[in-house]
N, CA, C and O atoms as a MOPAC input file, in Angstrom:
PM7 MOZYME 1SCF
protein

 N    119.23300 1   112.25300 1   105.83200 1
 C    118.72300 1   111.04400 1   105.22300 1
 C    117.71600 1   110.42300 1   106.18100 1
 O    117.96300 1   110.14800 1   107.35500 1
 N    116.46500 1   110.21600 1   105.51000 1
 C    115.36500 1   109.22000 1   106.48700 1
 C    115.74200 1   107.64300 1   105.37800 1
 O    116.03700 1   107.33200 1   104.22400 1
 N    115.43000 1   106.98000 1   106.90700 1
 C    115.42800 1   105.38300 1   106.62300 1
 C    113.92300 1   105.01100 1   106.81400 1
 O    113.13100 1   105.47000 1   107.63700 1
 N    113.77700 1   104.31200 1   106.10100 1
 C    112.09700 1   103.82900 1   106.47000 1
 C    111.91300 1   102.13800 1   106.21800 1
 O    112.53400 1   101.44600 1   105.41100 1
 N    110.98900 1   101.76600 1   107.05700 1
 C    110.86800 1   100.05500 1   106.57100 1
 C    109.58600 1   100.09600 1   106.61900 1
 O    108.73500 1   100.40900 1   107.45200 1
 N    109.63000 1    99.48100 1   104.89600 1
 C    107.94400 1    98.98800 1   104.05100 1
 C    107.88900 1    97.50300 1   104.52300 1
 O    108.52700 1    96.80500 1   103.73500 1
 N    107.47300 1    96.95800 1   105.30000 1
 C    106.88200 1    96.02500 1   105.58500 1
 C    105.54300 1    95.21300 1   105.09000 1
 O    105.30100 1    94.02200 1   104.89500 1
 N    104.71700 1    96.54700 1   104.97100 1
 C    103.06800 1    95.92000 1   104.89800 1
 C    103.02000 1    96.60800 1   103.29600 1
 O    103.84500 1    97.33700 1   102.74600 1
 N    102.04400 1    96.20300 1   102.92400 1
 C    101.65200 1    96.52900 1   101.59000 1
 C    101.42900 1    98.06900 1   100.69900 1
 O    101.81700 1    98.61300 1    99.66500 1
 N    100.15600 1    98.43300 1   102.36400 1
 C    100.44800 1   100.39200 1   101.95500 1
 C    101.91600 1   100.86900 1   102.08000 1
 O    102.36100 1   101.55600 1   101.16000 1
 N    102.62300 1   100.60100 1   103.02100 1
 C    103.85700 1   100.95800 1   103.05900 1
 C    104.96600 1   101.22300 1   102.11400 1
 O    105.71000 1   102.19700 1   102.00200 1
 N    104.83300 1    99.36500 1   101.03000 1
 C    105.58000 1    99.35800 1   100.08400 1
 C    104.67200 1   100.11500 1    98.88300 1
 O    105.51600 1   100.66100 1    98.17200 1
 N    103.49900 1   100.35900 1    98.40300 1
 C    103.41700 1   100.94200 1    97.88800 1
 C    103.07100 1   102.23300 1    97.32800 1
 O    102.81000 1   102.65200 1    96.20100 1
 N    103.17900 1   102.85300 1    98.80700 1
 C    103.34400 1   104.29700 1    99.22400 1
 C    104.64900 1   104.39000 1    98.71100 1
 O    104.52900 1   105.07200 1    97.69300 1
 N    106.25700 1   103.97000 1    98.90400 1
 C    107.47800 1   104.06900 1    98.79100 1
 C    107.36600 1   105.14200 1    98.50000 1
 O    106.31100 1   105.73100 1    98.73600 1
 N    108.63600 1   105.88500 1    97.76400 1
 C    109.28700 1   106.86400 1    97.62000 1
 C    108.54800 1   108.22200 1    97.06900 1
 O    108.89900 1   109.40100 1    97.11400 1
 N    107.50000 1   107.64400 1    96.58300 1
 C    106.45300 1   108.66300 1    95.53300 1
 C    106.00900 1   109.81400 1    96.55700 1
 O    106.08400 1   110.90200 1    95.98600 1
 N    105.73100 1   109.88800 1    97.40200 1
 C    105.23700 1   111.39000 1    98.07400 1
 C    105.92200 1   111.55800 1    98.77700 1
 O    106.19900 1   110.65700 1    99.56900 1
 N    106.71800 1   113.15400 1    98.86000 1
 C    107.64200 1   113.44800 1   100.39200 1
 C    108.74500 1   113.01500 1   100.37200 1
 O    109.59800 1   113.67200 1   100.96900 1
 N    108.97100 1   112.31700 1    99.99100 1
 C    110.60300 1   111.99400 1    99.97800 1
 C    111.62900 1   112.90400 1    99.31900 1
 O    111.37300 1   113.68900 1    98.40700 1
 N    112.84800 1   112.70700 1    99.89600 1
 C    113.62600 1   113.39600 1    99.11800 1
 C    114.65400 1   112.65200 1    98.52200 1
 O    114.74500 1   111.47100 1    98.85700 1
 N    115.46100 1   113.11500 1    97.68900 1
 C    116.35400 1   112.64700 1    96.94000 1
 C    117.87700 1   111.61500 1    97.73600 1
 O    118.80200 1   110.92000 1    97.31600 1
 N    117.44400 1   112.00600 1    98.82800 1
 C    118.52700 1   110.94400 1   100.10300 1
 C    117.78000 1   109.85100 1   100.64400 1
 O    118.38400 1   108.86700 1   101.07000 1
 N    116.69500 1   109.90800 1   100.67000 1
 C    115.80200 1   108.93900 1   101.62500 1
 C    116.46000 1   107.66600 1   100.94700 1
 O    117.17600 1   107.43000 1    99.97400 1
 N    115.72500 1   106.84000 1   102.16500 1
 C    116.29400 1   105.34700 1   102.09000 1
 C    114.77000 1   104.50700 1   102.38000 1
 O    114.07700 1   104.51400 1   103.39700 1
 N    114.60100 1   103.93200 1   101.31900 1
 C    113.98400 1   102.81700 1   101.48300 1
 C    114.02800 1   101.53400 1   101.86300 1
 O    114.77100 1   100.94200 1   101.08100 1
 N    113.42000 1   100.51000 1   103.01900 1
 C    114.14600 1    99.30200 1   102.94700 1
 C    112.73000 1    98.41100 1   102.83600 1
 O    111.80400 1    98.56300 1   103.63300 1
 N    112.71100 1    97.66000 1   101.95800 1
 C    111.26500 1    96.81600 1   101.45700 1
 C    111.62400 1    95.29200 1   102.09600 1
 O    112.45300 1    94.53600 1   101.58900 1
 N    110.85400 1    94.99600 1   103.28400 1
 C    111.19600 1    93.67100 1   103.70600 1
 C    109.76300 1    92.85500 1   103.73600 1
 O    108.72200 1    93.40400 1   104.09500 1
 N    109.84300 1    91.29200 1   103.25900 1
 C    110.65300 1    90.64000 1   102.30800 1
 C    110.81000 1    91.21400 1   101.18700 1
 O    110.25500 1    92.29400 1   101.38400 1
 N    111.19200 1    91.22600 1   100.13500 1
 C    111.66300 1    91.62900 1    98.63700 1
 C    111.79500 1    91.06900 1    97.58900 1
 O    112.99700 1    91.04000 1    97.32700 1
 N    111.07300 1    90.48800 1    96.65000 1
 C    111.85800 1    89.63500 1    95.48300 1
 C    112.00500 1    90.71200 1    94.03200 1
 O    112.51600 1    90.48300 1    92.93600 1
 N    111.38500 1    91.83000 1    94.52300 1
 C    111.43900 1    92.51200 1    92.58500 1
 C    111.33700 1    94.13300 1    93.11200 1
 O    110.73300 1    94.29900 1    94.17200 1
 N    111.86200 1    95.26200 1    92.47000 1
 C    111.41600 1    96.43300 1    92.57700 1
 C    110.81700 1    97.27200 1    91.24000 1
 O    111.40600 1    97.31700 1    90.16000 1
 N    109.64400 1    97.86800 1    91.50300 1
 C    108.98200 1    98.57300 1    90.75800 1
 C    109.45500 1    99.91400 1    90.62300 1
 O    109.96700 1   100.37500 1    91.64400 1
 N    109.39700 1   100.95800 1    89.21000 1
 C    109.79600 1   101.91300 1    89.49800 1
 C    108.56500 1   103.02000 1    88.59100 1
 O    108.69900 1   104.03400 1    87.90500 1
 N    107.52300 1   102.29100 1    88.97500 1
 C    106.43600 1   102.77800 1    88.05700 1
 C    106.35400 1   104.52600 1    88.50400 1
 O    106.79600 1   104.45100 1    89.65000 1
 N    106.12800 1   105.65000 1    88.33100 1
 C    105.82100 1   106.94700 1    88.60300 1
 C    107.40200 1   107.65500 1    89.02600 1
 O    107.74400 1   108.80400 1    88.74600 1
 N    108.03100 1   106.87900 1    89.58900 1
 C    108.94700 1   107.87600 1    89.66600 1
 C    109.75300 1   108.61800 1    88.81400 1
 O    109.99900 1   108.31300 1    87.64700 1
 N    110.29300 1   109.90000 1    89.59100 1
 C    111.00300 1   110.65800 1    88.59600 1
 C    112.30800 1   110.85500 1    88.03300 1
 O    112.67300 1   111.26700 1    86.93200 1
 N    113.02200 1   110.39700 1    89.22000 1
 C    114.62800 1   110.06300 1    89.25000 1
 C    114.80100 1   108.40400 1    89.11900 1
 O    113.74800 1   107.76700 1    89.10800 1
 N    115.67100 1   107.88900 1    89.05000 1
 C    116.70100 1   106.50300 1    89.12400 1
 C    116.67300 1   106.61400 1    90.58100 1
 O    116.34400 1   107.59200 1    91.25300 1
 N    117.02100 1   105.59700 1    90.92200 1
 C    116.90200 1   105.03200 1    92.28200 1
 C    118.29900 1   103.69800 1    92.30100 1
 O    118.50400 1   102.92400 1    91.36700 1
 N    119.04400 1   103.73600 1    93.52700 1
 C    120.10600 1   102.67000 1    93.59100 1
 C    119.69600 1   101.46800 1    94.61900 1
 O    119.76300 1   101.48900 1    95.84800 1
 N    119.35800 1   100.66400 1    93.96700 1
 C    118.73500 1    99.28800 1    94.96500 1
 C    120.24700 1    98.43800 1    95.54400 1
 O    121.37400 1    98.29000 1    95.07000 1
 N    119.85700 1    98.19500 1    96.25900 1
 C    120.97400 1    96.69000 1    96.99200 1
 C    119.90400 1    95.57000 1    97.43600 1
 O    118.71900 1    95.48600 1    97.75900 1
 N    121.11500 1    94.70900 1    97.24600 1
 C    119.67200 1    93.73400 1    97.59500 1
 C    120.67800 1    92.60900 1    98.42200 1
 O    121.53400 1    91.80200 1    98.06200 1
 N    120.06500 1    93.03100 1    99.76900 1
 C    120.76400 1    92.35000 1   100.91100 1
 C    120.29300 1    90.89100 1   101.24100 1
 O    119.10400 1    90.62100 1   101.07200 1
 N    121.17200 1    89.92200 1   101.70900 1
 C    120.77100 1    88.47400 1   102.06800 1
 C    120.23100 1    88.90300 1   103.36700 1
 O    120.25300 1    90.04800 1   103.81700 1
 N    119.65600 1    87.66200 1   104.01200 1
 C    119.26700 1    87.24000 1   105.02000 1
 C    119.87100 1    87.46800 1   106.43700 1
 O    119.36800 1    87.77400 1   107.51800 1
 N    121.56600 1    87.11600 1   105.88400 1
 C    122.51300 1    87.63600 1   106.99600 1
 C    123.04900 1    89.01000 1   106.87900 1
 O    124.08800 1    89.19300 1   107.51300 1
 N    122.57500 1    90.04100 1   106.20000 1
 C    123.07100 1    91.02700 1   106.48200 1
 C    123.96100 1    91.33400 1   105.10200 1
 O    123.94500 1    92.51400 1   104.75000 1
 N    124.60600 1    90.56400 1   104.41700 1
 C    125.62300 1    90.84100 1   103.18600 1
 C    124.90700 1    91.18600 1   101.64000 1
 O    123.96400 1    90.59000 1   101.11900 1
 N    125.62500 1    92.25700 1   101.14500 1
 C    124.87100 1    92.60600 1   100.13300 1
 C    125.21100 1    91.84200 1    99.20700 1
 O    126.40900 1    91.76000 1    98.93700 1
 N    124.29600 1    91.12000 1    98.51000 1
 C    124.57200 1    90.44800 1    97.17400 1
 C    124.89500 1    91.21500 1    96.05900 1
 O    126.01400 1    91.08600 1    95.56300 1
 N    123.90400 1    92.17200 1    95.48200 1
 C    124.59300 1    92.96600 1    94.13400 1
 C    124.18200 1    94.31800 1    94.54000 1
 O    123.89500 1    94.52200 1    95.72000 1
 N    124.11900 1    95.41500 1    93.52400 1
 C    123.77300 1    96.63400 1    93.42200 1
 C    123.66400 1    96.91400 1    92.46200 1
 O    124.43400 1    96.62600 1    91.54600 1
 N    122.35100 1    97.76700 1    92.36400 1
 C    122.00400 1    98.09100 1    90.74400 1
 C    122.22300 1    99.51100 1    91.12200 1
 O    121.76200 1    99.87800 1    92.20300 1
 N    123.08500 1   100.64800 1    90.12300 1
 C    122.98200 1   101.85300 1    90.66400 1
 C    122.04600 1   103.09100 1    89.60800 1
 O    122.32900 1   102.81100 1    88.44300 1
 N    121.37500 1   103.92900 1    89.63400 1
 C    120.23500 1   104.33700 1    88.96900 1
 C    119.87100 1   103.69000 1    87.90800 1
 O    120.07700 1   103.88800 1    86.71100 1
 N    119.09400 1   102.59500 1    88.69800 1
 C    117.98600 1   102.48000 1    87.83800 1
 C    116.93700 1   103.20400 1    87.77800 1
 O    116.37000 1   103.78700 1    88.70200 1
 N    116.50500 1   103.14700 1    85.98200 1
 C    115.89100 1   104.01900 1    86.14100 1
 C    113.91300 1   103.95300 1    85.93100 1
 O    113.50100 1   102.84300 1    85.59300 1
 N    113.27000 1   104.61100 1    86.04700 1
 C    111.74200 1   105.25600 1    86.04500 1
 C    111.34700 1   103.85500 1    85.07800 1
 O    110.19600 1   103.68800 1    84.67500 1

């Protein structure tokens, strides 16, 4: 599994679309919405507070 942090703009919207594999981990900081425009699989978001605790989990969502 690779972890990666999208910070800047190419970053986040480079995400998952080239090279990745089906384990990778994305982490998009700050965050208010996720896009799932082109991809091919569902993807499982969490969406962590400030301190570290996960608020919910969406699990494949999908394309």
């Amino acid at each position: 599994m690779n972890v990666r942090i999208a910070g800047s703009w190419p970053s986040r919207a480079r995400g998952l679309l080239w090279g990745a594999s089906p384990d990778d981990v994305l982490v998009l900081v700050p965050c208010r919405d996720v896009h799932t425009c082109f991809m091919r699989q569902p993807v499982d978001v969490a969406f962590v507070g400030s301190d570290g605790v996960v608020l919910a989990v969406e699990r494949g969502l999908p394309p």
